[in-house]
DOMAR-716157 format. One record per residue (C-alpha): z, x, y; residue in one letter. Coordinates in nm, 3 decimals, padded with zeros to 5 digits, always signed. Last residue first. Layout:
! residues N
[pt [Z X Y] A]
...
END
This chain:
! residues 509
[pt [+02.509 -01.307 +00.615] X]
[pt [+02.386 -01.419 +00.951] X]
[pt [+02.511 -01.151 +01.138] X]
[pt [+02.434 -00.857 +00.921] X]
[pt [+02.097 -00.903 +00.985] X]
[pt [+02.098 -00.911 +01.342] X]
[pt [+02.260 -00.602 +01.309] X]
[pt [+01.974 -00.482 +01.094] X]
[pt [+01.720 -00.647 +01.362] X]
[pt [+01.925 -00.414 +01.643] X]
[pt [+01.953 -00.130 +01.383] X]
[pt [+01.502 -00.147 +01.381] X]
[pt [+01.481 -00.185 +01.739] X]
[pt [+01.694 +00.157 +01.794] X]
[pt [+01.481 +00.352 +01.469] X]
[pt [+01.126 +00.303 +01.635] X]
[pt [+00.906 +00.013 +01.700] X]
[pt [+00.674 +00.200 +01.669] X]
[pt [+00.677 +00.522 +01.478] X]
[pt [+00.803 +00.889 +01.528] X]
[pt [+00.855 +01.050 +01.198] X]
[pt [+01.116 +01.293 +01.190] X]
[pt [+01.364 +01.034 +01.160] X]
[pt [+01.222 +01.045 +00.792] X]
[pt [+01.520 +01.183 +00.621] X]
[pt [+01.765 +01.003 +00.761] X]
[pt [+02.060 +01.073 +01.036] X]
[pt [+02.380 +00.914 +01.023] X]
[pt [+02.449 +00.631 +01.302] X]
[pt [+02.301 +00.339 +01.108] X]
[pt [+02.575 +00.442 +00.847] X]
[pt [+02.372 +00.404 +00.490] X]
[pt [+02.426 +00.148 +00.222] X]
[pt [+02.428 +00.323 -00.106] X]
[pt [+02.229 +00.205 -00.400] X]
[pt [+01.905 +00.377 -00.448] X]
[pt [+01.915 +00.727 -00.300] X]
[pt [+02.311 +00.791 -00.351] X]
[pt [+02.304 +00.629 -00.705] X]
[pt [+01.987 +00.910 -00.810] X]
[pt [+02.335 +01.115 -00.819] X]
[pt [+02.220 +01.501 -00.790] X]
[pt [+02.051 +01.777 -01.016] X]
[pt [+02.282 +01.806 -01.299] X]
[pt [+02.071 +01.491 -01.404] X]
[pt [+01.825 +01.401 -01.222] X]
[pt [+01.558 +01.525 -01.462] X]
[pt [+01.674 +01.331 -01.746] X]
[pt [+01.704 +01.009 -01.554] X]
[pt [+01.352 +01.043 -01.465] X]
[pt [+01.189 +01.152 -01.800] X]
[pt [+01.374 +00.874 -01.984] X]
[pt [+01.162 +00.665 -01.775] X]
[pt [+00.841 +00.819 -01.873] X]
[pt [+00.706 +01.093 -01.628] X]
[pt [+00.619 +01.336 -01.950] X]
[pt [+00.911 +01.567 -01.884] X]
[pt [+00.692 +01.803 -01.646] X]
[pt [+00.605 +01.541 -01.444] X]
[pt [+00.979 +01.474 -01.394] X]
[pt [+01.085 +01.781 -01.357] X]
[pt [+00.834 +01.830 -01.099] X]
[pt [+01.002 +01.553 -00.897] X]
[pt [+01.313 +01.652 -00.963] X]
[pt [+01.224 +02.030 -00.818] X]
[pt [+01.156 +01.800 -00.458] X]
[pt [+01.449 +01.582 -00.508] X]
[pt [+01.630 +01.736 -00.236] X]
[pt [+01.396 +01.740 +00.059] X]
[pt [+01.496 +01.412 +00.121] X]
[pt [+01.481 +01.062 -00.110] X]
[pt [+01.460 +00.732 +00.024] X]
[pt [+01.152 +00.570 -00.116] X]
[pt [+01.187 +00.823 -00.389] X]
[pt [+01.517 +00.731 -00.514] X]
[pt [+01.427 +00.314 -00.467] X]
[pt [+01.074 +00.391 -00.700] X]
[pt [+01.358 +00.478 -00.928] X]
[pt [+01.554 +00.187 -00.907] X]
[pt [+01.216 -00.030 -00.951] X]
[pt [+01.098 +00.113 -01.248] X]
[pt [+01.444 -00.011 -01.414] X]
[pt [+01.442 -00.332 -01.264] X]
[pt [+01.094 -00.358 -01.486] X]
[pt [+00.932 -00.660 -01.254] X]
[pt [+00.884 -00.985 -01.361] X]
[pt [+00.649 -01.249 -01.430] X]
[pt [+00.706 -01.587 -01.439] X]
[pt [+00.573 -01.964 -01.607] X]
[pt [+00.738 -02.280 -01.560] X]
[pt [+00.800 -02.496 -01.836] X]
[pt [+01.201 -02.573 -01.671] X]
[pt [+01.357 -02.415 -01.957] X]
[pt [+01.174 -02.132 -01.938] X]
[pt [+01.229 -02.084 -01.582] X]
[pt [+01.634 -02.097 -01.631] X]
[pt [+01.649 -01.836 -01.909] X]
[pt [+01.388 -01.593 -01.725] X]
[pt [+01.614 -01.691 -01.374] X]
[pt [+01.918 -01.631 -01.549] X]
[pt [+01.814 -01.285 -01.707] X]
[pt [+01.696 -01.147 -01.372] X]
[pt [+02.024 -01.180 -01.214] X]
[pt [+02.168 -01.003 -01.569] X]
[pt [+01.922 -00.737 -01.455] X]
[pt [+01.993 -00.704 -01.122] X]
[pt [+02.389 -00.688 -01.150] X]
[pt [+02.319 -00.380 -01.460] X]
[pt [+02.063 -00.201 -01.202] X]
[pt [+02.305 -00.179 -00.956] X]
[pt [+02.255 -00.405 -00.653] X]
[pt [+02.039 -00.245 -00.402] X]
[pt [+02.122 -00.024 -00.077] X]
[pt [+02.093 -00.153 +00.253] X]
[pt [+02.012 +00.140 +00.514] X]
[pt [+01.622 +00.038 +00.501] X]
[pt [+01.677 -00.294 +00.565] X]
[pt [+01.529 -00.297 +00.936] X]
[pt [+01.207 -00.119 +00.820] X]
[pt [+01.119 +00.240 +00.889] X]
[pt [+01.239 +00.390 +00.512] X]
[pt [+01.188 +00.138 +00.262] X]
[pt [+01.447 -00.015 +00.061] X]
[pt [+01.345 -00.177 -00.288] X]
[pt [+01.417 -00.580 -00.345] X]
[pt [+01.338 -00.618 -00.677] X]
[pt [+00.974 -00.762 -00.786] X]
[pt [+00.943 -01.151 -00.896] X]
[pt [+00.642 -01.377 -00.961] X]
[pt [+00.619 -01.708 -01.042] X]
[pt [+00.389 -01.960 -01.167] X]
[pt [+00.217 -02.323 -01.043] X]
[pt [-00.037 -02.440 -01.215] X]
[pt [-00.147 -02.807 -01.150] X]
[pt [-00.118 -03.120 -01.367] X]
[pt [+00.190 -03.243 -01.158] X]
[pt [+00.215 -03.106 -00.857] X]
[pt [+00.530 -03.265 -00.719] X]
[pt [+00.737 -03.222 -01.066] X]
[pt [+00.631 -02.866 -01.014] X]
[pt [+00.748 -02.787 -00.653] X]
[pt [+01.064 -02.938 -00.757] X]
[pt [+01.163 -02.770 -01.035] X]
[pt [+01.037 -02.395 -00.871] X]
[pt [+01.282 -02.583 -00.554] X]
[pt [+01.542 -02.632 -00.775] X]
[pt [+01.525 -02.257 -00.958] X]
[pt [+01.488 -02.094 -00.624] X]
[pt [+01.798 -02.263 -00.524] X]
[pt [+02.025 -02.155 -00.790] X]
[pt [+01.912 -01.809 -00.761] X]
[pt [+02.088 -01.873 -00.385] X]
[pt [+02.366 -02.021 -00.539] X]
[pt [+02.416 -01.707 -00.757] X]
[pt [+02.439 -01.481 -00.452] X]
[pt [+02.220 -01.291 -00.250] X]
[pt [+02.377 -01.039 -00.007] X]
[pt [+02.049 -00.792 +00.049] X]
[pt [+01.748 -00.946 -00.156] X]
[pt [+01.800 -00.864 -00.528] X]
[pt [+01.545 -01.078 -00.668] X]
[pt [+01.206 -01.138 -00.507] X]
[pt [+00.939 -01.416 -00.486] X]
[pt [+00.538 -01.430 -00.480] X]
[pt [+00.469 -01.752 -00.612] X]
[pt [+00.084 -01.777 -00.736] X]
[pt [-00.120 -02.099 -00.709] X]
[pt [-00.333 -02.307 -00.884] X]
[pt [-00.643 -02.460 -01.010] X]
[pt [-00.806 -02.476 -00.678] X]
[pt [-01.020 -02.778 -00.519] X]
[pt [-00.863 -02.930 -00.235] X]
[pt [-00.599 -03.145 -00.300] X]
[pt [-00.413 -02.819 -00.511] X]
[pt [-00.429 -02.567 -00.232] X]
[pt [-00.304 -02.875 +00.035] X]
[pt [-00.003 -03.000 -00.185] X]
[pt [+00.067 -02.640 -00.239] X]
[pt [+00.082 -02.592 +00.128] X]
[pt [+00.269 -02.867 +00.241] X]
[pt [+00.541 -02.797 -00.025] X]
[pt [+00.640 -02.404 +00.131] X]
[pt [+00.618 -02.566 +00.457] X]
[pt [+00.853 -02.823 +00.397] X]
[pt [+01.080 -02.569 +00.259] X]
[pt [+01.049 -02.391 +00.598] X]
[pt [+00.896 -02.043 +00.689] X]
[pt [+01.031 -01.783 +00.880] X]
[pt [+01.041 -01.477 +00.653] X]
[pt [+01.278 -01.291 +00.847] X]
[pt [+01.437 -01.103 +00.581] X]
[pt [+01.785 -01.293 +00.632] X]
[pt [+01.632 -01.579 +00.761] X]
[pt [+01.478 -01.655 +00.431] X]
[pt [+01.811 -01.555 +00.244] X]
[pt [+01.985 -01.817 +00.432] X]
[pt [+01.668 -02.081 +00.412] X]
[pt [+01.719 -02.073 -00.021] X]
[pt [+01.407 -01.992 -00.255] X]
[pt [+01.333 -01.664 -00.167] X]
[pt [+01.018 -01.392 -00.096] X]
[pt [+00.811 -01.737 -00.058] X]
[pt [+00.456 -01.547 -00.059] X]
[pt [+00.158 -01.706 -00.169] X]
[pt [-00.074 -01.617 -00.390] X]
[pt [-00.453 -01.787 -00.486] X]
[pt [-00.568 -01.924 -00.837] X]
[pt [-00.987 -02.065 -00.902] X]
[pt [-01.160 -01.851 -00.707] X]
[pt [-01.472 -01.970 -00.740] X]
[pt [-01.654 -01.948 -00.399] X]
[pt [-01.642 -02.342 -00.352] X]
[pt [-01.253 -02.316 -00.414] X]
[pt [-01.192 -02.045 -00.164] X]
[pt [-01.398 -02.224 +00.132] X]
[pt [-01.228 -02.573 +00.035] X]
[pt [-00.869 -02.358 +00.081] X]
[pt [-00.978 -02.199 +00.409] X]
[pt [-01.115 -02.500 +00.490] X]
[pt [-00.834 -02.724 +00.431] X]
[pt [-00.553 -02.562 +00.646] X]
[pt [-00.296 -02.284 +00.541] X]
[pt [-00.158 -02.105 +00.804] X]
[pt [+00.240 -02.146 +00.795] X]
[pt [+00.248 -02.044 +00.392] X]
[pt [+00.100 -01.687 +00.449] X]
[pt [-00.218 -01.649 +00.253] X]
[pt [-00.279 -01.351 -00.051] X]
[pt [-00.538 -01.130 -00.145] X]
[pt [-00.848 -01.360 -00.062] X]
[pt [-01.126 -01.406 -00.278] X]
[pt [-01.492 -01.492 -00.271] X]
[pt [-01.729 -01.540 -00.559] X]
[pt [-02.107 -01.621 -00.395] X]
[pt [-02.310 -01.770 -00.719] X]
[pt [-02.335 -02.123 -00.509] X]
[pt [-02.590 -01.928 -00.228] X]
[pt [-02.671 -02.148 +00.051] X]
[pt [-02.361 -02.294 +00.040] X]
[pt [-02.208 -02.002 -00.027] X]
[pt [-02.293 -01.851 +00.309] X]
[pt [-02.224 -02.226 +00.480] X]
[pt [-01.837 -02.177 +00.318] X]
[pt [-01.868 -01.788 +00.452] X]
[pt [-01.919 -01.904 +00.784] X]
[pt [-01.666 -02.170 +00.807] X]
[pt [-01.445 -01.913 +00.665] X]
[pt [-01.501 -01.664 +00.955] X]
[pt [-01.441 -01.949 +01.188] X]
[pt [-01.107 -02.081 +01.078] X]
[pt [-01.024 -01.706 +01.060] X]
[pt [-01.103 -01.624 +01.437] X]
[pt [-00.740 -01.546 +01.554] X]
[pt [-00.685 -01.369 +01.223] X]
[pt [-00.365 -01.518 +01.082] X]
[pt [-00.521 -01.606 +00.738] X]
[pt [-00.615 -01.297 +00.690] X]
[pt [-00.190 -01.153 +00.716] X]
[pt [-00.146 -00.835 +00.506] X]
[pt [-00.520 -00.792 +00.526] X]
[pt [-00.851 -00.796 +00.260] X]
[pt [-01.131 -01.053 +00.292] X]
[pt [-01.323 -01.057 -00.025] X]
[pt [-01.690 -01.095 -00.143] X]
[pt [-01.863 -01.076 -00.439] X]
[pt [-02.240 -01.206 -00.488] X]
[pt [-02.372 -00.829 -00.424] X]
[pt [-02.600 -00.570 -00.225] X]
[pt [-02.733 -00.838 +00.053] X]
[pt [-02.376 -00.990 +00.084] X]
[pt [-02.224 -00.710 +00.175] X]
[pt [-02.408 -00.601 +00.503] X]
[pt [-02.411 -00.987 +00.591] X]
[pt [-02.019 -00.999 +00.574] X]
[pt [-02.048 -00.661 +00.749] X]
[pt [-02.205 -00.861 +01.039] X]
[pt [-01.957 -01.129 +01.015] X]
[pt [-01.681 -00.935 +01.061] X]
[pt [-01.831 -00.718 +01.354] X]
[pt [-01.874 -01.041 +01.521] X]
[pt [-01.518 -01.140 +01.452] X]
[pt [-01.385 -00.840 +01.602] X]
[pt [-01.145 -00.650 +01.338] X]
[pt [-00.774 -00.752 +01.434] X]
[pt [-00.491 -00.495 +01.521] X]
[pt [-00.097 -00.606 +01.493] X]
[pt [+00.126 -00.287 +01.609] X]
[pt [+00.236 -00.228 +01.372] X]
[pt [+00.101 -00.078 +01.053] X]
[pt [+00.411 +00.088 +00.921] X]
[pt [+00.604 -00.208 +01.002] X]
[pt [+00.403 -00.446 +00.821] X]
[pt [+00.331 -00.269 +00.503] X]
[pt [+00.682 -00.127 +00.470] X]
[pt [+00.817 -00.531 +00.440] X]
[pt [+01.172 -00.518 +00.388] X]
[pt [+01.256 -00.705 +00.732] X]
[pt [+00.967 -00.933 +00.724] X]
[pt [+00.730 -00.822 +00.988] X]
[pt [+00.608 -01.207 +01.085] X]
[pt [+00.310 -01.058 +01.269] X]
[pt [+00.200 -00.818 +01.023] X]
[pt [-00.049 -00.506 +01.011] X]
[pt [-00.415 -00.467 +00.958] X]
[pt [-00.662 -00.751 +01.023] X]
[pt [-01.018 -00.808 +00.887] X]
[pt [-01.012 -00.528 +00.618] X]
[pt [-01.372 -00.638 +00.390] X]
[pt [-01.411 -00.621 +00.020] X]
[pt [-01.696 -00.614 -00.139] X]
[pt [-01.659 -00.623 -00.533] X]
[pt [-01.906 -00.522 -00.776] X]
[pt [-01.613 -00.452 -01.050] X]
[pt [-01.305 -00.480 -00.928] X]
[pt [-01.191 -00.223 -01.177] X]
[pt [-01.435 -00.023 -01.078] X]
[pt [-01.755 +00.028 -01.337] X]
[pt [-02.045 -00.170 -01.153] X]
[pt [-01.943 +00.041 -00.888] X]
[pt [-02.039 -00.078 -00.504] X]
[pt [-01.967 +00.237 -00.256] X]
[pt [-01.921 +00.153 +00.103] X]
[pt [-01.629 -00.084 +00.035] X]
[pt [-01.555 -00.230 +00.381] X]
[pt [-01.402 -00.137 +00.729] X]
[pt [-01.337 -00.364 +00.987] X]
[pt [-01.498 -00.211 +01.319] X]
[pt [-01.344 -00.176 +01.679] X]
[pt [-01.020 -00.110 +01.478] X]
[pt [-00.774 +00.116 +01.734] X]
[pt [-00.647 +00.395 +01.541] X]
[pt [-00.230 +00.437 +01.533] X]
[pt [-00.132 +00.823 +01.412] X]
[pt [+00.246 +00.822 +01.353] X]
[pt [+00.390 +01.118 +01.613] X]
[pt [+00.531 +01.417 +01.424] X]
[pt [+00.876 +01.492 +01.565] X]
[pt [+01.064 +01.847 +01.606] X]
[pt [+00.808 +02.048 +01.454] X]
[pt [+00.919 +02.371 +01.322] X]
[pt [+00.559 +02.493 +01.075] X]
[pt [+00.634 +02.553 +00.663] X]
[pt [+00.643 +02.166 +00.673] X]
[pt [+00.252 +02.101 +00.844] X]
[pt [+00.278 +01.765 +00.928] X]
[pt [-00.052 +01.607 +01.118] X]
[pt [-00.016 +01.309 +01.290] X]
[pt [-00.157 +01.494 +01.607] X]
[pt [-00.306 +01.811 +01.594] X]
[pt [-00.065 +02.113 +01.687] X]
[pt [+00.046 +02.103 +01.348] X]
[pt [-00.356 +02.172 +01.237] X]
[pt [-00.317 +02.579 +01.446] X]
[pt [-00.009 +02.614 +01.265] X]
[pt [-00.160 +02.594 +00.943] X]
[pt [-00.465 +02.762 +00.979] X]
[pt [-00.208 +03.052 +01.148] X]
[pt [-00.050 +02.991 +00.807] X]
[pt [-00.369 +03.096 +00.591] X]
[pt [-00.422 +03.368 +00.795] X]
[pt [-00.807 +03.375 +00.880] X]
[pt [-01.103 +03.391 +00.660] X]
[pt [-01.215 +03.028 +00.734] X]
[pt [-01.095 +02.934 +01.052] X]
[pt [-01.367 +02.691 +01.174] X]
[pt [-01.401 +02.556 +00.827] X]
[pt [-01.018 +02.489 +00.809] X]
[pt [-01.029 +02.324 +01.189] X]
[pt [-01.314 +02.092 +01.088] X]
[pt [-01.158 +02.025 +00.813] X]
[pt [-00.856 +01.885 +01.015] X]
[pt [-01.054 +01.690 +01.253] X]
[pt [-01.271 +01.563 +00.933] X]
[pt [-00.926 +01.373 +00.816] X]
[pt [-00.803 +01.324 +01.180] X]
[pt [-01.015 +01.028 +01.238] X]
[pt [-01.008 +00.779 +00.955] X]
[pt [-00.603 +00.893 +00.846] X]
[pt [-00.410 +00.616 +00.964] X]
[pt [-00.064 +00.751 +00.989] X]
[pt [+00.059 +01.057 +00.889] X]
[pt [-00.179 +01.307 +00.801] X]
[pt [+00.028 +01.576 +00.533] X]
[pt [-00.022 +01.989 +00.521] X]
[pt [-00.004 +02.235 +00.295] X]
[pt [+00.140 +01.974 +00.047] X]
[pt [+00.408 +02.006 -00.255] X]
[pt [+00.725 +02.154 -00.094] X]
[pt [+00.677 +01.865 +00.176] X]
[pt [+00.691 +01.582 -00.081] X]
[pt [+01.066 +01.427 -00.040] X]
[pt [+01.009 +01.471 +00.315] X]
[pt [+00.720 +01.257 +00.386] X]
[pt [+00.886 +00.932 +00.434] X]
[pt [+00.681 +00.606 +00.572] X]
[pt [+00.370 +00.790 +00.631] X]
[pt [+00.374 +01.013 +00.361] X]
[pt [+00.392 +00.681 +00.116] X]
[pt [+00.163 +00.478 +00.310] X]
[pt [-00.131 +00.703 +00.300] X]
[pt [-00.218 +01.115 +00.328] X]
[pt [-00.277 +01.411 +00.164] X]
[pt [-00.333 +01.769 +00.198] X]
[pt [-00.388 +02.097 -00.039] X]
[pt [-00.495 +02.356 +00.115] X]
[pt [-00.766 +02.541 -00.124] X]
[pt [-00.691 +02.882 -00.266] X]
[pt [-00.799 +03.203 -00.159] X]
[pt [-00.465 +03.296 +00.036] X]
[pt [-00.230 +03.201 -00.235] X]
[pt [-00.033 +02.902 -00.330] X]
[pt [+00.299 +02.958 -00.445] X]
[pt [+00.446 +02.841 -00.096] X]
[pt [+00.250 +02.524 -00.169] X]
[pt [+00.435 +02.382 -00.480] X]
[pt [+00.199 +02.257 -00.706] X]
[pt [+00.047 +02.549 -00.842] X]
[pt [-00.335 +02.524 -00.853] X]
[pt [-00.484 +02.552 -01.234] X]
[pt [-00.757 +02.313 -01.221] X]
[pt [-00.609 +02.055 -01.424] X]
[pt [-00.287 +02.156 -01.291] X]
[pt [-00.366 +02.025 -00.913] X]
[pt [-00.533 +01.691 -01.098] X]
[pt [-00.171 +01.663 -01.273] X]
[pt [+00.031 +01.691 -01.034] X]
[pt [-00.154 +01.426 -00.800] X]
[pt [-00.139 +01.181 -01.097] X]
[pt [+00.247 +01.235 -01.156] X]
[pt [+00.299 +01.244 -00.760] X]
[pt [+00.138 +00.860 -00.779] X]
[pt [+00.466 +00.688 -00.853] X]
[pt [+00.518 +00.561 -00.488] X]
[pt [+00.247 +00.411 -00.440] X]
[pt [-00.063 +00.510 -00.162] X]
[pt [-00.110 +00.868 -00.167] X]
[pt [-00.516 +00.968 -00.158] X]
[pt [-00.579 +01.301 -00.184] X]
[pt [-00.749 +01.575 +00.023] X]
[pt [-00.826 +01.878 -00.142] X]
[pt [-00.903 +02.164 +00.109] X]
[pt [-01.166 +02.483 +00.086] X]
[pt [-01.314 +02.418 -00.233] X]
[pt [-01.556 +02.728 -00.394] X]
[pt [-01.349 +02.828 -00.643] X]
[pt [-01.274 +02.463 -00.761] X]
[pt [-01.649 +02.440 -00.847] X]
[pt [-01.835 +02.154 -00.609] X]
[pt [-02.050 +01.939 -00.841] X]
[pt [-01.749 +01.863 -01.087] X]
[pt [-01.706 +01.799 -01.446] X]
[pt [-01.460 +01.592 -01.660] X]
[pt [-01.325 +01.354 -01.394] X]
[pt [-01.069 +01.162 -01.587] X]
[pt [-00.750 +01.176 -01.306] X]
[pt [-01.001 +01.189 -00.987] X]
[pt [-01.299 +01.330 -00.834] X]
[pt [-01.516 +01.218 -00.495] X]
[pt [-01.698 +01.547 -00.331] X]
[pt [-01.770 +01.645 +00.011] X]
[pt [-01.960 +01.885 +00.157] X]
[pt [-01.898 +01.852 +00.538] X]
[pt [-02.025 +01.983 +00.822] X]
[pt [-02.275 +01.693 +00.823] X]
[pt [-01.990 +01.469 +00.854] X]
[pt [-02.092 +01.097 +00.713] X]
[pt [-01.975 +01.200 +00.350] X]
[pt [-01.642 +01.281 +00.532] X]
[pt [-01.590 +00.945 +00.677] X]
[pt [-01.716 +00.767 +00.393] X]
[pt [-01.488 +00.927 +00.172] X]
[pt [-01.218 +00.769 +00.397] X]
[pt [-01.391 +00.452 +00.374] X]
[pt [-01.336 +00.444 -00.075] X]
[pt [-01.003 +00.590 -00.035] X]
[pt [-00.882 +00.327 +00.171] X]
[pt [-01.033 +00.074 +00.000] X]
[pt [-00.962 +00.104 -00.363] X]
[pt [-01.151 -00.038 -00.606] X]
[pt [-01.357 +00.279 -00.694] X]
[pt [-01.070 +00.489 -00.758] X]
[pt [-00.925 +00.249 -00.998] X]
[pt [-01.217 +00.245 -01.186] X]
[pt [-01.266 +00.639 -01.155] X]
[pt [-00.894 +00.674 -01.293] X]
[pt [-00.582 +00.764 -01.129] X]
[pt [-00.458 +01.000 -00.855] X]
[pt [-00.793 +01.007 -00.618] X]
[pt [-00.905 +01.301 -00.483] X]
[pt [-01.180 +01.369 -00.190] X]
[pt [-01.270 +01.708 -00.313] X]
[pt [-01.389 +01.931 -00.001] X]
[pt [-01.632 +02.203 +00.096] X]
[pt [-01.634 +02.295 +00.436] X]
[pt [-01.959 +02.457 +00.588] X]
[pt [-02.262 +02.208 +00.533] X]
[pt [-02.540 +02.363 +00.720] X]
[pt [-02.766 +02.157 +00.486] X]
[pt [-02.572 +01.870 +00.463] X]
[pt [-02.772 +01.588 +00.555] X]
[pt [-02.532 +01.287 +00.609] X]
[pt [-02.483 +00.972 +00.398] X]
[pt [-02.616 +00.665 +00.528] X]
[pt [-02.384 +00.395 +00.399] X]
[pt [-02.373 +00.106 +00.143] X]
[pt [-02.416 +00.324 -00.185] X]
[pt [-02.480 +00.140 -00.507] X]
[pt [-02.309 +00.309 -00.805] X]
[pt [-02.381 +00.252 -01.179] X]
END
C-alpha cells in the first residue's frame, strides 16, 4: 500500500510520456531517496506523464510504444546488470547507436555518471551529470517539444543544456550540475512494502566537510549545502502526520549548523509521541554530544555507525580523516552512557601504503575499545579501499586481490580471538567495482559481456579476458600528468587541488 505525500499534477495536456526506472526491485525502489524526489519532480510537471517501474514490474500503465525517454536511476556501481535487463525486458537494444528513430532515449543519471561517465556512453542517449532535480523535466521538456524531429538534432539540441552529456555530440567539458537546497527533500511516497518499510526520511545536508581523500560522496557533492532549519522542521511535521518513522539522511547530519536544535525538536516530538522510531545513517566521531545520542535512544534505535576508516593516526592522516583516538573513545563512552545498545565500526582494509603494524593497531584499539565498554556491543565493519575518479586517491591503485585477502584473513583470525564481531567485504566484488570505477570507453562490450554471462563473478573475469587486463583499471597507480577518463567532467575542486592533496599524500607516507 502506497501513501502519497505530494500534490501530483493534472495531466490532461500531458505531452511526454516517461518511465521513471529503477534497477532493482519495487522495495528497493521505494526506499530510495533520490529516485523517490526525482519522480516527484516529474509527477509535479503537468507536461508530463510519468510512470515509476523497475526490475519485477510485470505490467505497465504507459505501453513501451508509447514512451518517449526512460530515465533511470544509477547510483552503485553494479547496477548496469539491472539497467540491461529492464531495456531487454522490453526489447530496446542497449547500445544507443542501435536504437532507432521511434524508440525512447534512454537517459540516466546519479553518482556513478557523475563521477565517470565514460565507461557507459555506448549505452545512454544522453547522461545528467550532477544533481539531476532541475534538468530532468528540462530535458523532457526539450524531447516533447521536438517530437518528430531528427533524433540527433534532439540530441544536440539537450548537449547545449547544462550537465547534460550527449556522447554521439563533441563536447569538450560537461560542467557538474550544483543545485542550491532551499528545501530538504523527503520520501514523497510512503510504501508499506519498501524495504524501509513506512520510513520518512529527510536530506538535511548534502556533501562533506572533512572530504576524506577516498570519499566519492564528499567530493562529488562539494561544495557543503545545508537544508534551512525551518524548512527541516516543517517537513519533520509533513512526515510525522503520515507515519511514526523518521530519519535524517546526510553524509555529515550531525554537522548541520542547527543539528543540536533539530534533535531537541524531535526528542520533544517523541516525547509527545513514545511510538516515534528515528534513525540516523551514520555520525562523525568529532560531533557527538548527549542529545543527539538521548534523542536516538528515546526514538528506538537501539545500534548507530560510526566511521573510524583506520585504526592507526598515520593512515588517518593519510585519508584525511582527522579524528583522534581519544575521540574515537569519547564517543562510544557517550553512545553507550546514554541509552543505546551499541555501535557500528565503519573501517577499511587496503588503504594506500598500509602495513601490518597498522592492522596491528586496529586490532589494539578494537581490544581496547571493548575492554572499556564492557557489556556493550561494539562490531566491525570492513570494505576495501576502491579508487574513485575526482577524489585525491584516485591515481592509487589497490593491493592485489591475493595481498588483500590474506590482510583480511588476519584481522578475521585476530577479531575472533578477541570476541569481537566483523563483517567483511567480498575483496573479490570489490576489484571489480575498482575496473568500473576507473574504466574508459574500453570496457563498454565487457560490460555487456558480462550481463550476458549471467553477471556472477566468473562472469566478469570471463568477459575480460582477450578483452584487456582488468589489472590496469584496478591496480595501477596512475601519472598525475596522464590524462583520465573523466577529465571531461568539470567539477569543483577540480583535478589541480585534487594532485596538490595527492602530493600531500605522498608526503606523509
Amino acid at each position: 500500500m502506497e501513501k502519497i505525500l505530494y500534490k501530483k499534477a493534472k495531466k490532461n495536456n500531458a505531452k511526454c510520456n516517461v518511465w521513471c526506472a529503477f534497477p532493482s526491485c519495487y522495495s528497493f525502489a521505494m526506499s530510495s531517496l533520490g529516485y523517490l524526489w526525482i519522480y516527484k519532480t516529474m509527477d509535479e510537471d503537468a507536461c508530463i506523464n510519468v510512470e515509476r517501474i523497475y526490475t519485477d514490474t510485470k505490467n505497465t500503465t504507459i505501453p513501451i510504444n508509447d514512451v518517449d525517454a526512460i530515465a533511470f536511476s544509477f547510483s552503485f556501481d553494479m547496477d548496469f546488470t539491472g539497467i540491461f535487463q529492464i531495456l531487454d525486458k522490453y526489447n530496446i537494444p542497449l547500445l544507443s547507436k542501435e536504437r532507432e528513430s521511434n524508440m525512447p532515449f534512454v537517459f540516466a543519471g546519479g553518482p556513478v555518471l557523475t563521477a565517470n561517465p565514460i565507461p557507459y556512453k555506448d549505452f545512454f542517449d544522453f547522461m545528467i551529470i550532477g544533481d539531476g532535480e532541475n534538468v530532468n523535466n528540462q530535458a523532457l521538456h526539450v524531447i516533447s517539444e521536438m517530437k518528430g524531429k531528427p533524433r540527433q538534432k534532439i540530441l544536440e539540441t539537450l548537449s547545449k543544456i547544462e550537465g547534460i552529456y550527449v556522447p554521439s555530440v563533441k563536447q569538450n567539458k560537461i560542467t557538474k550540475i550544483c543545485e542550491k537546497i532551499n528545501k530538504c527533500i523527503y520520501t514523497p511516497i510512503l510504501s508499506s512494502e519498501a524495504y524501509f518499510k513506512d520510513m520518512f526520511i529527510l536530506e538535511i545536508s548534502r556533501g562533506c566537510v572533512n572530504c576524506c581523500n577516498f570519499c566519492i560522496a564528499s567530493y562529488l557533492n562539494l561544495p557543503v549545502r545545508f537544508a534551512p532549519y525551518e524548512n527541516i522542521i516543517e517537513t519533520v511535521d509533513l512526515g510525522l502526520r503520515h507515519t511514526n518513522k523518521i530519519a535524517l539522511l546526510g553524509a555529515q547530519v550531525s554537522v548541520h549548523p542547527k543539528f543540536k536544535e533539530i534533535c531537541e525538536y524531535l526528542h520533544k516530538k517523541i516525547q509527545e509521541n513514545p511510538e516515534i522510531e528515528m534513525s540516523i545513517s551514520s555520525l562523525r566521531v568529532d560531533a557527538v554530544d548527549e542529545i543527539i545520542i538521548k534523542t536516538l535512544a528515546a526514538g528506538h534505535q537501539k545500534h548507530v555507525t560510526i566511521a573510524i576508516e583506520a585504526g592507526s593516526e598515520r593512515l588517518r592522516k593519510i585519508i584525511n580523516k582527522n579524528i583522534t583516538e581519544e575521540q574515537i573513545f569519547k564517543t562510544v563512552e557517550t553512545i553507550r552512557k546514554n541509552g543505546l545498545k551499541g555501535v557500528k565500526i565503519y573501517a577499511m582494509i587496503g588503504i594506500p601504503t598500509e602495513t601490518q603494524t597498522d592492522l596491528e593497531e586496529i586490532v589494539t584499539l578494537a581490544k581496547r575499545l571493548k575492554n572499556a565498554n564492557k557489556g556493550f556491543s561494539i562490531s566491525f565493519a570492513f570494505s576495501s579501499f576502491i579508487p574513485k575518479p575526482n577524489t585525491p586517491l584516485q591515481w592509487y591503485g589497490r593491493f592485489s586481490t591475493s595481498e588483500l585477502e590474506k590482510k583480511q584473513q588476519f584481522l578475521k583470525k585476530e577479531f575472533h580471538k578477541a570476541g569481537i564481531k566483523a563483517g567483511f567485504s567480498s575483496i573479490k566484488w570489490d576489484y571489480w567495482q575498482s575496473v568500473l570505477s576507473r574504466g574508459d570507453e574500453k570496457i563498454s562490450e565487457f560490460l555487456t559481456d558480462v550481463y550476458k554471462n549471467g553477471a556472477k563473478l566468473g562472469a566478469y573475469k570471463k568477459s575480460a579476458k582477450n578483452r584487456f587486463n582488468p589489472d590496469d583499471y584496478a591496480l595501477r597507480t596512475y601519472d598525475t600528468n596522464e590524462s583520465l577518463p573523466w577529465d571531461i567532467i568539470d567539477i569543483h575542486p577540480g583535478k589541480e587541488v585534487l594532485k596538490q592533496r595527492y602530493n600531500n599524500i605522498l608526503s606523509i607516507s
